[in-house]
N, C-alpha and C positions, 0 to 999 in steps of 0.2 A: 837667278837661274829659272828654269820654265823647266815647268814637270805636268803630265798629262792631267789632266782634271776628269777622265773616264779612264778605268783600265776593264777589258773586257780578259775576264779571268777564269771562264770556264765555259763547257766543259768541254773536253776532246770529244772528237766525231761528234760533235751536237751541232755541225753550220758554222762555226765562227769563220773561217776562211773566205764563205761568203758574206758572212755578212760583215766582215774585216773590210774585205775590196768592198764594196756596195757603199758604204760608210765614207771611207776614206774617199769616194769620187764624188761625195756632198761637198758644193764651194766652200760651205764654212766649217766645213772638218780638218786637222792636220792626221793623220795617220800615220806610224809610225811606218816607213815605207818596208822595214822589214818585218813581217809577218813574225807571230813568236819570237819575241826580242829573248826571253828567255831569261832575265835579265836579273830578276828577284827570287831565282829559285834557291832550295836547301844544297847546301854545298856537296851531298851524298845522292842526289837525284838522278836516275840517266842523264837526262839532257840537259844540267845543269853547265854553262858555257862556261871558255876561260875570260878571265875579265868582267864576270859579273857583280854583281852587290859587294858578293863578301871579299874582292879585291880590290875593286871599284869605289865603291859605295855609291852615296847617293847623286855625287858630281859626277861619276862616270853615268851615272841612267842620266841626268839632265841633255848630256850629249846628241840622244837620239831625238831630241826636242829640239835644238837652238835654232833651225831653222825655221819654225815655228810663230820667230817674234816678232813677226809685222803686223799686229794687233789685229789680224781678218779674220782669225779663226775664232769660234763659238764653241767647239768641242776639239780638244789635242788627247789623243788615243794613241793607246798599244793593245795590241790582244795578243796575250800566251794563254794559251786555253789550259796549261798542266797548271797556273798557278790554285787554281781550286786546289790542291793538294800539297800548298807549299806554304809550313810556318812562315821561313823567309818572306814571305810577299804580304803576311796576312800581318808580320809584326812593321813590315815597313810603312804598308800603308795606312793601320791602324797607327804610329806613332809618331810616322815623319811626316805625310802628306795628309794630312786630316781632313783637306775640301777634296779631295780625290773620290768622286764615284767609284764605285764598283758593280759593273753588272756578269753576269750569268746567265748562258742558255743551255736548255738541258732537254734532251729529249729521251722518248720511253727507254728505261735501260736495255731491255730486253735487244732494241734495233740496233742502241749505243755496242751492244757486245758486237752483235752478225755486223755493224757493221766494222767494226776492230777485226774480227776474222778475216772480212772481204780484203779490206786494206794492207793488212799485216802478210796475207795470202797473195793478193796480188799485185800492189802498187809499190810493195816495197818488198814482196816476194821472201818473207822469212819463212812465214807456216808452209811446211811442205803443200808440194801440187796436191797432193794424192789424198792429204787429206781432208775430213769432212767436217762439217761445222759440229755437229752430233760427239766427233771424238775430239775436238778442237774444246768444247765445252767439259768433258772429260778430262783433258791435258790439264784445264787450267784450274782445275778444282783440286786437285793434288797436294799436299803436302809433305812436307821434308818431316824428317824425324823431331825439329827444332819450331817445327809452327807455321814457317815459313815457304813462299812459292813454290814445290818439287815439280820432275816432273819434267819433260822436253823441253820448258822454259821457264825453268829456274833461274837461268843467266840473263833472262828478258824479260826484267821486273814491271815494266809497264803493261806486255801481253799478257804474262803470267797474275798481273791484276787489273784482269778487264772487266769481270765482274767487279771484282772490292768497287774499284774505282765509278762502278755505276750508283753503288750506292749513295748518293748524293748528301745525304742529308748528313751522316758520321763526319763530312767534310763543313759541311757549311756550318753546322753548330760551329763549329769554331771561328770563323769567321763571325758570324751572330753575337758570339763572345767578345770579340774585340773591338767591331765596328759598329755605329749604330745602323738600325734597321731602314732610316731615311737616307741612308748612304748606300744601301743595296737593290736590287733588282732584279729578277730572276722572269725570266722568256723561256716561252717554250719552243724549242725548234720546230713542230708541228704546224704551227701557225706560220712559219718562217717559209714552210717549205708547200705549204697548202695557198698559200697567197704572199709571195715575195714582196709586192706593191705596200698593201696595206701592212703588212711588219711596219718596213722600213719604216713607214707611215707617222706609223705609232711610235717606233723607236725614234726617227730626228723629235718628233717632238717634245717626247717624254725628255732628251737632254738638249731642248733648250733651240733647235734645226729649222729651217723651215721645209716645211713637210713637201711642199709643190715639187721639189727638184725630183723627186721621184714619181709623176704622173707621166713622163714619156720615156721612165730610165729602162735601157735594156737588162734583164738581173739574168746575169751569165753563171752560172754554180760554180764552185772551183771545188778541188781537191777531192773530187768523188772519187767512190772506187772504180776501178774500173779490172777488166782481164787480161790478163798478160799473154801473148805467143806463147813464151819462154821465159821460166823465171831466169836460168842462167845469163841468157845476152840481157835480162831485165835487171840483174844485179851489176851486171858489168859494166852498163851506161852509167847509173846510179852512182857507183864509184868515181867517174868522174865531173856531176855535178857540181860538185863543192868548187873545184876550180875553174868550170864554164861559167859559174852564177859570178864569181867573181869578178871574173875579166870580162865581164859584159855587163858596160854604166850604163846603156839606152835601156830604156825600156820595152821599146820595143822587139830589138832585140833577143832579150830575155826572153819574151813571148813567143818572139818564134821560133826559138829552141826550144820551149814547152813544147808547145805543138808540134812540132819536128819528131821530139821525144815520143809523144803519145802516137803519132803514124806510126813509128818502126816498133814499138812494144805491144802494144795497143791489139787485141784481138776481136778480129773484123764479129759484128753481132751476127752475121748469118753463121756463121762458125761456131757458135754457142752451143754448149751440149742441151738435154730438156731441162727445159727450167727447174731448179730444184724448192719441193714445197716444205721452208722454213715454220708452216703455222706451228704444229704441235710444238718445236722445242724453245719456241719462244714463248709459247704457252705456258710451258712448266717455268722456264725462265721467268714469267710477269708471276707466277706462285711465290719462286724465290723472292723476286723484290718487292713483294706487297706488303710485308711489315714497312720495310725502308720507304717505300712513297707515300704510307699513311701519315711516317715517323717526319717526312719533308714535308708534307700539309701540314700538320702542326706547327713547325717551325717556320714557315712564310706565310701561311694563312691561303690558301692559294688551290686550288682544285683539279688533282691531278689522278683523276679517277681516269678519264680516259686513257691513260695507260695499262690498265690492265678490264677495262669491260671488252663484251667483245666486238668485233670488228667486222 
């Protein structure tokens, strides 16, 4: 059976969707054609699927591989950017897949939060219109009488821990734990997003790629945030995604009901209200996680000051 030899395992909103597609359009990459296989998560997780690990097990994940075995590929990948946060994935590939890499890209929490507000607010339209990132960071700081998320999104364990989940380092110790440290990797999205070319660059070759294919490659972003018209007709298309993605095998296809999608939701940039100036509450936010990015220098060796000097 054939199982990926790289999983890209974190973090949410830190680029992996681009640099998923980017990757996967290297000739000697196989990519797992669906994004977030999801596939090794804790059985109590939101987005954990039906049919993963704990039903599955390890012959059901080989599946998303087997097209894979015409010996051309150099690196076979999946990236679920939630496994950063899932014993499931950290005991499977710590014990079943032992040559399996693992990398992580992470960037400044503070941007990691706004940009969860933006997204959560408009591309999938939960966090109310109305409100503001300021009471958005208020909601999610709340707790229950029991310790736990309270608060407008209590029932929405991943929003309601969009800070916890920036803290990087309380995750990866465990991982550190179980894997060795020549089996990890950790990128900063910053670099990713300040120079696409030379990432990629460095990343085919850091596993093994040849780096040239990316001297004339177009790097398209995917999965940004973007504004919505209307969250309601934005929730009501959304609803019927799961069975457009379906019943549409081309690829191209697919794409052009992206793009379709983004014309009729999508709100035109001259229509923008004034820009809103996010400095100070991200400021106080780089406050909050400056124990945690010192506590994650420690733990990779690695220099990540520039998230909280200033800018």
């Amino acid at each position: 059976m054939i199982y990926p030899n790289l999983v890209i395992a974190g973090a949410p909103k830190c680029g992996t969707t681009s640099l998923h597609n980017w990757l996967s359009l290297h000739p000697s990459a196989f990519g797992a054609k669906e994004k977030e296989l999801r596939y090794l998560m804790d059985a109590n997780y939101p987005l954990v699927r039906d049919g993963g690990y704990n039903r599955s097990g390890l012959d059901g994940y080989a599946r998303y591989f087997e097209t894979s075995g015409t010996g051309k590929y150099k690196c076979i990948f999946e990236t679920t950017p939630d496994y950063i946060y899932q014993n499931t994935a950290i005991e499977v590939l710590a014990s079943q897949l032992p040559e399996t890499r693992v990398a992580f890209i992470l960037r400044r929490p503070a941007d990691r939060v706004l940009s969860m507000f933006k997204f959560t607010q408009n591309n999938i339209s939960i966090v109310p219109a109305n409100m503001t990132f300021l009471d958005f960071i208020k909601e999610i700081q709340k707790e229950g009488p029991d310790g736990k998320p309270g608060g407008l999104f209590s029932e929405r364990k991943i929003i309601a821990n969009s800070i916890n989940h920036s803290r990087y380092a309380k995750f990866l110790e465990q991982w550190y734990e179980r894997i060795s440290p020549e089996r990890i990797s950790i990128w900063r999205f910053e670099e990713l997003a300040a120079d696409p070319k030379l990432f990629m660059k460095r990343f085919a070759t850091y596993f093994g790629l040849e780096q040239n294919n990316y001297d004339d490659f177009s790097f398209t972003h995917r999965n940004e945030s973007f504004s919505v018209k209307s969250q309601k007709i934005n929730r009501i298309i959304r609803s019927f995604r799961p069975y457009v993605s379906s019943s549409l095998k081309s690829a191209v296809a697919l794409q052009w009901t992206r793009t379709a999608y983004r014309a009729i939701v999508e709100r035109p940039t001259s229509f923008e209200s004034k820009k809103v100036d996010y400095t100070p509450i991200l400021e106080n936010l780089d406050n909050i996680f400056e124990a945690d990015n010192r506590r994650l220098e420690t733990l990779t060796g690695l220099d990540f000051s520039c998230w909280s000097d200033d800018r």
